[in-house]
N, C-alpha and C positions, 0 to 999 in steps of 0.2 A: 504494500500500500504506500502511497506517495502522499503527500498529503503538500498542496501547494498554497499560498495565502495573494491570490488574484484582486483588482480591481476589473470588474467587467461590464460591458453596456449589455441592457437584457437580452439585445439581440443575440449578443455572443453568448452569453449565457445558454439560451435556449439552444443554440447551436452545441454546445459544448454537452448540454443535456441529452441530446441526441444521441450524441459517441458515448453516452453512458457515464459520465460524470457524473457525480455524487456533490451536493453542496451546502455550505451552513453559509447561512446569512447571521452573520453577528448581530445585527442591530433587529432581529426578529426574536431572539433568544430571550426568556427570562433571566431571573439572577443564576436560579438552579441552573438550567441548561448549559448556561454562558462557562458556569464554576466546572462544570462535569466536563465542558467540551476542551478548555485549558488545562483540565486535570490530564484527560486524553492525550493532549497534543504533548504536554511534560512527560507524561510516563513511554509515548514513542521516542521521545527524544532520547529517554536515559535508556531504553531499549538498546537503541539505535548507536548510542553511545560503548555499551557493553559489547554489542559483536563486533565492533573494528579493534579494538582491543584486543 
């Protein structure tokens, strides 16, 4: 999984939806969601961190 952090106009958006792309809109997130999806993207990082090691 790749996880990218984009600015996009919706057109590309919906294009990108197409090919299957997966997407969080940050500013749609509650507090919970917002905490859980930074919790997310920390814990691939130290993942990510562990197998190049």
């Amino acid at each position: 999984m790749i996880i990218v952090r984009v600015l996009v106009s919706e057109e590309d958006l919906d294009l990108l939806k197409e090919f299957g792309f997966m997407f969080w809109d940050e500013r749609k997130l509650n507090q919970d969601e917002l905490y859980a999806f930074y919790k997310f993207l920390l814990l691939l990082q130290k993942v990510s961190k562990e197998g190049s090691e």
